[in-house]
N, C-alpha and C positions, 0 to 999 in steps of 0.2 A: 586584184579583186578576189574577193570568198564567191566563189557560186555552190550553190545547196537547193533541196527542194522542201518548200512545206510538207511537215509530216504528214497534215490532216488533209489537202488539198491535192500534193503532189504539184504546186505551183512552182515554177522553178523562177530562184530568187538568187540577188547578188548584192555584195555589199563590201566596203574597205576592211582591210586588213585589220586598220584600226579601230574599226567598233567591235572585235571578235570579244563572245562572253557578256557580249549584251543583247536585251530583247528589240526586236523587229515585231511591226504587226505587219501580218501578211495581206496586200490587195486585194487578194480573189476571197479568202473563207474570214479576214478580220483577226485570226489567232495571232496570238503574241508568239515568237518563234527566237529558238536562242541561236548566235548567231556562231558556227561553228571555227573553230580556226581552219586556218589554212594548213594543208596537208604538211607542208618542208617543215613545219612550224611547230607540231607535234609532239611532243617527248614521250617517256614511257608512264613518267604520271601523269601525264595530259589526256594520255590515250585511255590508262585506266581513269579517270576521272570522267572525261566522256561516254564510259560505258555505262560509267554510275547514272551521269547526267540522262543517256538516251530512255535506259531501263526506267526510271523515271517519268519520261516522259509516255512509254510506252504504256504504264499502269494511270498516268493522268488520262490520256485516249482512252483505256477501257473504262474508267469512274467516269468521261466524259457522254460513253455511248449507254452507260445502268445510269444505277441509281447509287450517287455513293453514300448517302446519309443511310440506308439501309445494308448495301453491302461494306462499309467499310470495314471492318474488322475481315472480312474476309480477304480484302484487296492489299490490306497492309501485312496481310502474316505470308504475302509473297514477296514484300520488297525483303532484297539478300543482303541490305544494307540498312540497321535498323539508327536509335538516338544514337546509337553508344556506338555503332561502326563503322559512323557514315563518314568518305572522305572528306577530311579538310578541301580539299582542291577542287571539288566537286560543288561543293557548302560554299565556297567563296566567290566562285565560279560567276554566278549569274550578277553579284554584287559588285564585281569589277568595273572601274570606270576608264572609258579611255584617255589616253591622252594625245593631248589635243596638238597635232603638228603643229609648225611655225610654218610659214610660207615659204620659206629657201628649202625646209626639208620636202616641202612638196614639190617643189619645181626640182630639188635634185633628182627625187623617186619619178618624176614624170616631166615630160617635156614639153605635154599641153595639158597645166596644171588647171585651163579652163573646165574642163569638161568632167574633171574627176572634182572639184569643186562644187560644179551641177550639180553632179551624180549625189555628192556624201546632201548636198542642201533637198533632193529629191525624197531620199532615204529619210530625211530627218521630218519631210512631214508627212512622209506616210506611218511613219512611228507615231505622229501624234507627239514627238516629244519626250518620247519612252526609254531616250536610250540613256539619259540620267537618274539613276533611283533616286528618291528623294530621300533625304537625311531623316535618321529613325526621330532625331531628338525634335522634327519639325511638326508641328499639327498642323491641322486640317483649316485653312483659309475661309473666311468670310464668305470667300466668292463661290465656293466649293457645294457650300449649305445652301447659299441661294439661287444656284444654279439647280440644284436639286427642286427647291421650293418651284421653280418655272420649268419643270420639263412635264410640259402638258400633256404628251400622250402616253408617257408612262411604259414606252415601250423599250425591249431590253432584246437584242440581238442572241443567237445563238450561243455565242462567246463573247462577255462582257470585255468590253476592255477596265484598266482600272480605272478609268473617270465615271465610268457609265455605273454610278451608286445611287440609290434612291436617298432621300434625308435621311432617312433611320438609321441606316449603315454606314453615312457619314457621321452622324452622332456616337454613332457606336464606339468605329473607327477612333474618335477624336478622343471618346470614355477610354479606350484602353490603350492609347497611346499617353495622356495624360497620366493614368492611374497605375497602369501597369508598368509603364517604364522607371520607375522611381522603384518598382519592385523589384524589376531584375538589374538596375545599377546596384542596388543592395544585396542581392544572394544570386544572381548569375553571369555580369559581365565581367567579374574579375580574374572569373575561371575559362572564360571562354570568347576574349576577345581576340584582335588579329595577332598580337604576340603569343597566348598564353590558350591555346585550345586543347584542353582534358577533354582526353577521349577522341579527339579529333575534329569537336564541334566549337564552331564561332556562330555566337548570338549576338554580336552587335551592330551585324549588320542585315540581321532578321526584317521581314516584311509584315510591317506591322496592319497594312493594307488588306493581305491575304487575296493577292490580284491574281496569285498562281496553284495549281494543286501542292506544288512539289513546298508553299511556305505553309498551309494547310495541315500535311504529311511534320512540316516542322511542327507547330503549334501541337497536334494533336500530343509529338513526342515532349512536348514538355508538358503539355496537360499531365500523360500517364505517369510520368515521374513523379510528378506531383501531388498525384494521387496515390500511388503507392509507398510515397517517402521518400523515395530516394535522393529527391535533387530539395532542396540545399545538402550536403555530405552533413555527418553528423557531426564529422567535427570541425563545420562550420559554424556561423552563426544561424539562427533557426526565426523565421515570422512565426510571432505568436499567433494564435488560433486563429479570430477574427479578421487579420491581416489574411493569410493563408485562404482563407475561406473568401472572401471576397474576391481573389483575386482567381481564382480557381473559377470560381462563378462569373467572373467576366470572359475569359480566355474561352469559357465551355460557348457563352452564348453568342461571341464573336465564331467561331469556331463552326456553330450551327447555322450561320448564318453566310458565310462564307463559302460553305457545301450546296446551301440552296440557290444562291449564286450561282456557283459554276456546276451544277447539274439541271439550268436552266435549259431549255432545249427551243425555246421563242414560242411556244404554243405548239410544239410537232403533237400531232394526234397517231400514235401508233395503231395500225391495222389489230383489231382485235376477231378474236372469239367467240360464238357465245359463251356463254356458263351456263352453268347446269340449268337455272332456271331460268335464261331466255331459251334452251333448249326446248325445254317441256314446253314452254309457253309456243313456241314457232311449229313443234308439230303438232301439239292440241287444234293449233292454226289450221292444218291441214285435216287432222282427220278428226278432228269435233270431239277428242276425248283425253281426260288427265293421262299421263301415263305413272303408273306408280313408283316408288321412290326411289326401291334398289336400280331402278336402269341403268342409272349412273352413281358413280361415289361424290360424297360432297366436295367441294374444292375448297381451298385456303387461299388466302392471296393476303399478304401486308397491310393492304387497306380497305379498299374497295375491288371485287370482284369482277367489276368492266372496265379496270385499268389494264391496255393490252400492254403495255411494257412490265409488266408483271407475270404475263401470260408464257405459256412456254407449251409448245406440241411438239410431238414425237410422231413416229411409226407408231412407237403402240398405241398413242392417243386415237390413230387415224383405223386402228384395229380394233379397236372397243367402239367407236360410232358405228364401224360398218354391223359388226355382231349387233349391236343394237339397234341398229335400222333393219337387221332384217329380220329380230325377232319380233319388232312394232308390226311391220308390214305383215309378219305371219300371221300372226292376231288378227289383226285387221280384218284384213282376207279371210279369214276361216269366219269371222261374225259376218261379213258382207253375204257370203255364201250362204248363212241360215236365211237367207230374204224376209220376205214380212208373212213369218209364219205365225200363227194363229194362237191367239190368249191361252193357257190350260193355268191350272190349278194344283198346286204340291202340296200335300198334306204332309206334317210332320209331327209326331205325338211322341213329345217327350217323356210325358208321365208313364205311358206304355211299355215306352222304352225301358226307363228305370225300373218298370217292372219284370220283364223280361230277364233284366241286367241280374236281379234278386233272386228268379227261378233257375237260372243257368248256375249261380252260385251255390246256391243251395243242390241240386242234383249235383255239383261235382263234389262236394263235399260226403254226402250220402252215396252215391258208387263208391267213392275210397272206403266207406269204414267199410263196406257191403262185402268188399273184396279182403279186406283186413278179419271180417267175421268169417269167411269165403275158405280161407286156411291160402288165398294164394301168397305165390311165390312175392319176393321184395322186388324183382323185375314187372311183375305183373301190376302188380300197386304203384310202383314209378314216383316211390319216396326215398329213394336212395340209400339207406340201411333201416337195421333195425331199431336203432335207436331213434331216428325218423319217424317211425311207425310208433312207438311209443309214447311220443313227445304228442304226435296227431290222435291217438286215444284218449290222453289227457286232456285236449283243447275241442274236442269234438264237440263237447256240449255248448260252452261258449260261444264256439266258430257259427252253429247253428242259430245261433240265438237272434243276434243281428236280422238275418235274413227272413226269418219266420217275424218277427216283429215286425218286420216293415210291409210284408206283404198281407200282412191281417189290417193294416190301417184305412181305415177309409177316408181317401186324400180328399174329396169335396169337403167332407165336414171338419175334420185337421187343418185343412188350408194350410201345407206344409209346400216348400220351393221346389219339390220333388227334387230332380236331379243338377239343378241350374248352380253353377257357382255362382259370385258375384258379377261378373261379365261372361256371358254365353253368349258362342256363336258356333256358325258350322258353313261351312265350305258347298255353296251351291250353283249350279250351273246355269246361269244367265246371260243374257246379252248383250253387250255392251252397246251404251248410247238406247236405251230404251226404259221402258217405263213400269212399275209394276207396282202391286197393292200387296202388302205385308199385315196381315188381319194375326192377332193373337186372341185365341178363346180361355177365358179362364176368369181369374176372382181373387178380391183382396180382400182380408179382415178390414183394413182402412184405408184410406186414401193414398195411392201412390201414384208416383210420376217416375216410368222406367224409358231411360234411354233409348233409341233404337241407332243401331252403326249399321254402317256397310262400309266394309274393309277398311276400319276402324276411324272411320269416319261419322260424326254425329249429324244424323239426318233427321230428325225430331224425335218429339217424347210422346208415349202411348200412355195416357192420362185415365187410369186404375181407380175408378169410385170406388168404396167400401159398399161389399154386399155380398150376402149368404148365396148367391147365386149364379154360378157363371154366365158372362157376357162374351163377346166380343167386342173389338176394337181394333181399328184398322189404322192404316198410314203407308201414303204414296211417296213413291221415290224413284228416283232413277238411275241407274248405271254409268255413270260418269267418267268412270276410269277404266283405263284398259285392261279389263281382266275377265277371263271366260270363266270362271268358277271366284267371283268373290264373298267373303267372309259377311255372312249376314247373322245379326245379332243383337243383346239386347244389354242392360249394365241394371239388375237388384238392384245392388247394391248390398246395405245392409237392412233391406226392407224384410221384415216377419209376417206369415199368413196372405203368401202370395201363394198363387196356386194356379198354375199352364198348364192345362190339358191339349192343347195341340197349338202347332202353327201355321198357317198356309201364304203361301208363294201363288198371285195369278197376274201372269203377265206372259210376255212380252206387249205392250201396247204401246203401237209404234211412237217415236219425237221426231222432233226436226232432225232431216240428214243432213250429213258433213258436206262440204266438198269435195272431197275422196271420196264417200261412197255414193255421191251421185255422179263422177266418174269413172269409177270402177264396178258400178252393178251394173252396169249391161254385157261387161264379162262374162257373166258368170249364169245368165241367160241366154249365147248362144257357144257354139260350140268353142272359135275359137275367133280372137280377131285376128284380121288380115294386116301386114303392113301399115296400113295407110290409116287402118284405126289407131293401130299398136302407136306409131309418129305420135297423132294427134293427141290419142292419151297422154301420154309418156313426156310432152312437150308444156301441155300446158298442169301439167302437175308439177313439171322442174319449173316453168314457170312462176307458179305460187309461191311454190320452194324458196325460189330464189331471190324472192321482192319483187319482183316485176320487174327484174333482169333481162336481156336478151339472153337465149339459149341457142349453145354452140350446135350447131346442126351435125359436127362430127357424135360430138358428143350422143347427140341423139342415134347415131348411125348404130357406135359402140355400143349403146343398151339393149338395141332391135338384134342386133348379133346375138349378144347374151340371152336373148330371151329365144332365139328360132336353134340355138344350140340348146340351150338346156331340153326343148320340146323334141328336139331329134332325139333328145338320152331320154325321150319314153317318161319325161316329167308331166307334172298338170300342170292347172292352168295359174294357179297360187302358189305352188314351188318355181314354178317360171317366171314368175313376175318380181318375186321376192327379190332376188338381187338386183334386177334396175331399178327397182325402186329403192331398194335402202344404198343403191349408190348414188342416189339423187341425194338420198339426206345425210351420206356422208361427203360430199361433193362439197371445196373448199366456197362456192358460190353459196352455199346454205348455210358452209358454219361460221363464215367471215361475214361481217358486217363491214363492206365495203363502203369507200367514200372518195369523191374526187381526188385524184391524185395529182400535186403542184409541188413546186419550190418553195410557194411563199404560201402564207393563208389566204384562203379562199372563203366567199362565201357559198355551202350547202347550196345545190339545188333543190327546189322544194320536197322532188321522191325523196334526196336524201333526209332532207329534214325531216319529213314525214316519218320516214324509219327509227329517226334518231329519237326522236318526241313518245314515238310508242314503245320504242325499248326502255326508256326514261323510264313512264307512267306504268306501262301495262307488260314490261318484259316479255315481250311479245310482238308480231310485227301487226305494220298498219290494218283496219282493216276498210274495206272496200270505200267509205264516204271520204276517210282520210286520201287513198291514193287519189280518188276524182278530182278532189280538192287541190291536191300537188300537179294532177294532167293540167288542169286548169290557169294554171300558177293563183290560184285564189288562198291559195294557203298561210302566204307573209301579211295578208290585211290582216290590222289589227282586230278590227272585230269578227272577224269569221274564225282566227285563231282563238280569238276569247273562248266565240260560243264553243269551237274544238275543246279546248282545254275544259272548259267546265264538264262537256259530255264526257270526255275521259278521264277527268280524278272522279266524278262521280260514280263510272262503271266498275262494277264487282271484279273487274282485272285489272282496278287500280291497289287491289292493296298486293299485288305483288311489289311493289313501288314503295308502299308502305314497311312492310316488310323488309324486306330487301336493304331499303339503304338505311331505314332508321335501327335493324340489329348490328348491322356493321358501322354506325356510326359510333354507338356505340360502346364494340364489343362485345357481342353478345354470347362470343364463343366462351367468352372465360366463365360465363355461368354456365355452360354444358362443362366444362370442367372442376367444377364443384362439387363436390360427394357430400349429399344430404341424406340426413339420418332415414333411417328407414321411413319413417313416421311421414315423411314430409314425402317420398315417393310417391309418382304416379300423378294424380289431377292436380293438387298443390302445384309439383315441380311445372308441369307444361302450364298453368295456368299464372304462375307468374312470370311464365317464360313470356306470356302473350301480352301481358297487361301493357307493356311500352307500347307495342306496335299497337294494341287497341285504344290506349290512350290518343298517341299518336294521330289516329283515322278520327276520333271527335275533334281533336286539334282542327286537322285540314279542314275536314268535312263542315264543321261549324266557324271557318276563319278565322279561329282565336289568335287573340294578341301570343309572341313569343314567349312574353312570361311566364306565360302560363307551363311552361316546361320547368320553369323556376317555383313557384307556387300558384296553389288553384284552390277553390271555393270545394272539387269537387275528386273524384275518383272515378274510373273508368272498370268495373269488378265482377264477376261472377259468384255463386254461392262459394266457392271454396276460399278466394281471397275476401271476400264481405264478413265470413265466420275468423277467418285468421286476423281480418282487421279491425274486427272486435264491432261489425256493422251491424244492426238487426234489419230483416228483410228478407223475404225470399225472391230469388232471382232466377232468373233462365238465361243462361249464355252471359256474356258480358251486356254492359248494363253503365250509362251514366248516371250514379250517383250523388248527390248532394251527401257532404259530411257534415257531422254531426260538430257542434262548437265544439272547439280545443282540441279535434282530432286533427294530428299534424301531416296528413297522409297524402296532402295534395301535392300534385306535381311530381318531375323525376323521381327529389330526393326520398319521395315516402314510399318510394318502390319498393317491393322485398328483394327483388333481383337485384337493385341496383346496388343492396346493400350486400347482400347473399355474393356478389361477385367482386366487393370490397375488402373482403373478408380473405383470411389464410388464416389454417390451423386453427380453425374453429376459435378464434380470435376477430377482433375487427383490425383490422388496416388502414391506420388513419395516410400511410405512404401512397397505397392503392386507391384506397377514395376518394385522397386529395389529387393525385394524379388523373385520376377520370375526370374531377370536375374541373380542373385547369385544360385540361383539352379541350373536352366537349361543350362545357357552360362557361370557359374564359377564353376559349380560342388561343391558348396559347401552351405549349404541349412543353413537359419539360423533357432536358437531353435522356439520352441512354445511360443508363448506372454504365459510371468509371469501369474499365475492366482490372481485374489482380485488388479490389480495393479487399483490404481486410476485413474481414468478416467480423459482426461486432458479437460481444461474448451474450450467448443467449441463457447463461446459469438463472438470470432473476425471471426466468418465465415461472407463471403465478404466484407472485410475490408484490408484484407491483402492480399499479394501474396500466391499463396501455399508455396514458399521459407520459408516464414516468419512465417505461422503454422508449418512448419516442424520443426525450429531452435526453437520457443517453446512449441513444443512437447518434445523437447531434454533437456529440461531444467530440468525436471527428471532423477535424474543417473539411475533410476530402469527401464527408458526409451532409454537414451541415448548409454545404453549397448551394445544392440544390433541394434538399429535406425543409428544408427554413421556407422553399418556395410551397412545397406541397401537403407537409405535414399538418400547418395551423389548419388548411382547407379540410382532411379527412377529420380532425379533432371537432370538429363543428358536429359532426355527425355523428358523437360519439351514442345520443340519446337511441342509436337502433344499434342493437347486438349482428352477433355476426350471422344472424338467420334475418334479420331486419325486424325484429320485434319493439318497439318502444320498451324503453326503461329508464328509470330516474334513479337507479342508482348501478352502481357495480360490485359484484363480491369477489373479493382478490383472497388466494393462502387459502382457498377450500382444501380439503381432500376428498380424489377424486375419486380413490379405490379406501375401502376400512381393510385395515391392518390387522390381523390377529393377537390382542394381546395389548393392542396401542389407540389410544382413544382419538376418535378421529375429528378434526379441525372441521368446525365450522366457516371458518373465515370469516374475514372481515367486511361489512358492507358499508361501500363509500361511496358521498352522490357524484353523480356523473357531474365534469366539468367541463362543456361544449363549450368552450369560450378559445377566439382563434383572432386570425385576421388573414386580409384579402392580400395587404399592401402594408408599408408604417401608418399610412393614414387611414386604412379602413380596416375597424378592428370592431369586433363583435363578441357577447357574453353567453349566448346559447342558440340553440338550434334557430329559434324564431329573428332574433340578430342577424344570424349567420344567411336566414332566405333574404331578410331585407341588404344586407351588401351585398347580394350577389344578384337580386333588383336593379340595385344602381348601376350593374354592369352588362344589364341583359343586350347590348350594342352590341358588345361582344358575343353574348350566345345568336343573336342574330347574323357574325358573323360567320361563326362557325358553321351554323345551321347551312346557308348561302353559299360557302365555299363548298363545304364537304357535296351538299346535293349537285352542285355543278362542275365537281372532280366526279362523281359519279354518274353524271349525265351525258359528260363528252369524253369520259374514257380515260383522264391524264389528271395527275398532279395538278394543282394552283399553281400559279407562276407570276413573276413578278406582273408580265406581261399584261395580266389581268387583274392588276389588283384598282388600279384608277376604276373604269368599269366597276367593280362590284362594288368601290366607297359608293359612286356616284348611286345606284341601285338601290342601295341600303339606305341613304340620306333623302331619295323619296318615297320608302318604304316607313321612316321615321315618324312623319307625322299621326299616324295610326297605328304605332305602337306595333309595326312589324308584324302583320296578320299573315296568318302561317299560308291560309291559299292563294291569296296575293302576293305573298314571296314565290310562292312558287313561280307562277305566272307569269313573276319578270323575270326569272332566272331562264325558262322556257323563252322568250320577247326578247332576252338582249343577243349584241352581237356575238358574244362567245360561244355560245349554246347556238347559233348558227353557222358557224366559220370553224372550216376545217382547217 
């Protein structure tokens, strides 16, 4: 007998001599296990062959614990054994079959042939049957597919075995065994079957299944030959294009499909983090206030930002919470300590100012020449030679000129902007979380509407009648965010004949306190708390902190230390508190979002649920009607959850939710990495940053059908995008709009972002915006660009249509494989330029710079040809085509939609695990045309969104 241990399990296993070099599935963990030979047994290429074989397996375990569809190229450029070097003996290794003793030879090898009979018939069904590969030339059985069709729960173990395929993947399976195999008897078994292996590789007894990482790791290496050229040799015979290209396109999407497989993990929900913005949102939670932007740097993550197997903390991550928690708490404390001190009034007089600013210039100007008439020294004058003083002789009169002009003006009747650029502001000392009245006195020739910010945030607009006469005009606001001198200010703009004689500031006028500062002010009224306050504070603040966790009583010990030493070192009462408390908020109980912890999945208890639902909606934790709801267990009825759900997408901490998941659905980064002409900087750029997510929130808000993400009656715009969209209208902030007949603006595709981040080299990207739209609005993402593929010759840039580099871009099968999937889709949309403007035609061969001497090229103007297709059967003529096929497919954007917000609800990847579940969801979501707050609703109501 071989005895050995599972890799993954450490299960210790045994088995006959004669099944060695085949797979076993293991009892305890289910993994398919190779079975190693026996020690006497061993040669020196067996042993190096095993080394190959372990190393192997040792990088299948790490791609089994990540992600390998994301890290793969990393995880293969450490296998030491690549296509081209990988043993024979190792490659044949697991294809081995054994042979099957006769009964005399058993009874010779053993003398109670009963029990080692047992033993091999034991072995043989906890294999499952596994220990004969099945023959490459055989497809895939009747019974195979319709076993598929009836596995009713849809559920998929940690480690598949290879029967455990849903239909798709047997269909797959059966497409490229059928299709593929007749490719490589023609250009690759001749070179590399059991006789005749170049290079040291045998493909014919390749696993066409993909039931293992290590045939995965094969596939991929013939994919990349394939893609580079190499493999058929050249001076073989060669598949023509179309041949090549298909087959390359099959191998890619078995390939990706085979990865999502075995990086299935059964639903494990990994322990996460917050991010940055349930951060903000959890201490706002506590002390009633935004905190501003820089506290923290933005994060990146692959997909979605509340996937914790994506997440990754360090020491220093745990060093930057703490500096941050104790600068929050510093803050805090120093505003808690101004208590409810009394309204006053700040006057500020700009125009004064500028006057001021005009007489200072003007007298230094007049001293220098005074001293220059003076006969003093070049020291004394402090113009650094003579020829300085010279030059200041010359320019004196002019220098003067300015300043005297301006101070002879009479600003009331000029109605001049005095000193204001286009956006003014100034840094003033306020309270945070309270309330103040912002009055500006002054006068407009005509009718204006000037912005008013606070720390560059727009809090309304100070509405400027036309009149020879100054006014006042006021507007209330509040301190919001954490800052003890924030930036208050107003936005001209490019308005003429405004004219601000002063500003004033009267506040503080108390608001609702936190709960932190109606814990923490009674501090700070007596002299010092004793122990048993300090506990009580300090307890039910980590408390909050925590979710309504239990708090470790040492824990609490540790902080009461911290704080009776820092007061020994002769500190106050807000330097002493500082650190226990920003170690409450860097404490792994605050930055984890904890949840039952089991073997198997479990159903949420309600706290947890509760937690989960408001990081969901409001990136933020519960708050107090939610927890009672959870004490209660009244939280899982269906209608008390309704009426929940609807109170929270209603609340104004629901569009962090909006925000949040629909830019990273997607992609929103790639338009922060777009360089837009100057022209377009500033309100343009941020406000078509916003238009999705604002869209978006009338979507929810109003339960519109899905389609509507496909095409709409209307627009979601503010005045900068309404002027860009060629809208007439004046507007305040964003704004539901009705379009105008034959404007094509509705929906995703008449976005300017969406178009603006389709775009490269000031060019449109029909690769890029066909790619966006096969993720997001077909639910179906294409692979990774091949890697080493050659680069195609980019000499005919402006010369051609974009059509015309697309069609020879494709002229590569290593190219056209996957381009043929994505390409027709961005051609669809070729009527918006690469800023998203509408146009009906294109001009190709312009010249971009005039030449000296050489007359310069108009070019040529040719009409745009948006004509594409979906599939061979769904094929469309222009843009208006192109929204109706992708109408008939909106199932699919309601897939997408569905998945991606419940990959970003519970933290992990989709998985097969849960794909029954969301058909089922979706097909009674159908009859009404897939209403966006109704999807929501069930995706919150089913059991994956509750089951940890």
């Amino acid at each position: 007998m071989i005895k050995f241990y599972c890799q993954h399990c450490e299960q210790k296993l045994s088995a006959t001599k004669e099944i060695f070099g085949t797979n076993i599935q293991c009892p305890s963990c289910n993994n398919l296990i190779l079975v190693p030979e026996a020690p006497e047994a061993l040669s020196s290429e067996q042993i190096e062959a095993k080394a190959t074989a372990n190393e192997d397996l040792a990088i299948s375990e790490e791609i089994e614990n990540n992600n390998p569809i994301e890290d793969n190229i990393r995880l293969r450029k450490k296998r030491k054994k690549s296509f081209s070097t990988r043993s024979k003996t190792s490659i044949n290794k697991s294809s081995l079959k054994p042979k099957s003793p006769t009964s005399k030879e058993l009874i010779k090898k053993n003398k109670r042939p009963l029990p080692l009979i047992l033993g091999i018939l034991i072995v043989v069904l906890i294999t499952g049957g596994f220990f004969f590969k099945e023959p490459i030339s055989q497809a895939l059985s009747e019974n195979d597919l319709a076993s598929a069709e009836n596995d009713s729960d849809g559920s998929h173990s940690s480690e598949l075995s290879s029967t455990n395929f849903s239909k798709d993947e047997l269909l797959a399976q059966q497409d490229l065994i059928l299709k593929i195999k007749p490719f490589m008897d023609k250009y690759c078994f001749e070179c590399h079957n059991e006789k005749k292996q170049k290079g040291d590789i045998r493909l014919d007894t390749i696993d066409f299944k993909m039931t293992q990482h290590d045939a995965v790791y094969m596939w991929q290496d013939i994919l990349d030959v394939l893609n580079v050229g190499e493999m058929p040799p050249k001076k073989s015979s060669q598949p023509h294009a179309q041949e090549l290209a298909n087959s390359i396109s099959l191998i890619t999407d078995q390939v990706l499909l085979a990865r999502k497989r075995l990086s299935s993990t059964g639903g494990v929900i990994a322990m996460r983090h917050l991010n940055k913005r349930e951060y903000y949102g959890s201490v706002e939670d506590l002390i009633g206030l935004k905190l501003p932007d820089h506290y923290l740097d933005d994060e990146i993550s692959p997909r979605f930002d509340t996937n914790g197997a994506d997440q990754f903390f360090s020491s220093r991550n745990y060093e930057t919470y703490m500096n941050v928690g104790k600068e929050i708490m510093k803050q805090v404390m120093r505003s808690y300590s101004m208590g409810n001190s009394k309204a006053k009034k700040s006057k500020f007089q700009p125009g004064g100012r500028a006057y001021e600013r005009q007489k200072k210039s003007l007298k230094k100007l007049d001293d220098t020449m005074a001293l220059i008439n003076s006969g003093a020294s070049i020291e004394e004058i402090g113009l650094g030679d003579a020829g300085q003083v010279k030059l200041f002789k010359m320019r004196y009169e002019k220098a003067i000129a300015a300043p005297k002009k301006y101070l002879a003006i009479d600003l009331h009747k000029t109605g001049i902007t005095s000193e204001f650029t286009e956006r003014f502001a100034r840094n003033v000392g306020l309270k945070p979380g309270a309330r103040y009245i912002y009055r500006v006195h002054g006068m407009s020739k005509n009718d204006a509407d000037i912005k008013v910010y606070v720390q560059n945030e727009e809090i309304g607009t100070l509405e400027f009648k036309a009149s020879t006469k100054p006014q006042t005009y006021e507007f209330s606001f509040s301190t919001n965010t954490l800052d003890l001198r924030p930036k208050v200010g107003f936005t001209i703009g490019h308005l003429k004949g405004v004219y601000i004689e002063y500003e004033e500031i009267e506040g503080p006028f108390e608001s609702k306190t936190s709960f932190a500062e109606n814990l923490l002010q009674p501090i700070f009224k007596k002299k010092a708390p004793n122990n048993f306050e300090l506990r009580q504070i300090l307890t039910k603040f980590a408390e909050r902190a925590f979710r309504h966790q239990a708090v470790d009583e040492e824990f609490i010990d540790a902080l009461i230390g911290i704080y009776n030493s820092s007061k020994a070192a002769k500190k106050n009462e807000i330097d002493s508190l500082v650190t226990p408390l920003a170690m409450i908020l860097s404490s792994p109980s605050f930055l984890y979002i904890t949840e039952s912890s089991s073997t198997q999945r479990v159903q949420l208890n309600q706290r947890e649920f509760a937690i989960r639902m408001a990081y969901f909606l409001w990136s933020a934790p519960p708050d107090e009607e939610l927890y009672k709801l959870a004490r209660s267990n009244k939280l899982y009825n269906p209608d008390i959850l309704k009426t929940q759900f609807k109170r929270m997408i209603q609340s104004p901490k629901a569009h962090q939710f909006i925000e949040g998941f629909i830019n990273q659905w997607i992609g929103m980064e790639r338009y922060d990495e777009v360089d837009l002409p100057n022209k377009l900087l500033g309100d343009f750029q941020q406000s078509a940053r916003l238009e999705l997510s604002e869209y978006f929130k009338v979507l929810v808000q109003e339960n519109m059908p899905v389609d509507k993400f496909i095409d709409s009656n209307f627009v979601v715009v503010n005045q900068s995008l309404a002027k860009y969209y060629k809208i007439d209208g004046e507007f305040s902030g964003f704004q539901k709009v009705a379009l105008p007949a034959n404007n094509p603006r509705g929906g995703l595709l008449g976005q300017a972002a969406f178009h603006i981040m389709g775009s490269a080299a000031q060019r449109t990207s029909p690769s890029i915006r066909g790619t966006l739209i096969r993720e997001t609005l077909l639910h179906d993402p294409p692979p990774h660009p091949p890697a080493n593929v050659p680069e195609i010759d980019n000499t005919r840039k402006g010369q051609f249509t974009v059509r015309d580099l697309v069609k020879h871009h494709q002229e590569l099968p290593q190219c056209s494989s996957c381009h043929a999937k994505i390409d027709p889709l961005g051609l669809g949309l070729e009527n918006f330029d690469y800023l998203g403007r509408w146009r009906d035609s294109e001009t190709i061969g312009a010249d971009k710079k005039r030449v000296k001497g050489k007359k310069r090229s108009r070019g040529k103007k040719l009409a745009i040809d948006a004509s594409g297709y979906l599939s061979e059967n769904e094929t469309f003529e222009d843009f208006a085509g192109f929204k109706k096929a992708l109408l008939k497919n909106k199932a699919k954007l309601a897939e997408s939609l569905y998945s991606s917000m419940l990959a970003y609800g519970i933290g992990r990847e989709i998985e097969f695990i849960d794909e029954d579940e969301i058909s089922q969801n979706l097909l009674a979501l159908k009859k009404d045309n897939y209403p966006m707050r109704d999807l929501i609703f069930q995706l919150i109501a089913s059991k994956t969104f509750r089951t940890k």
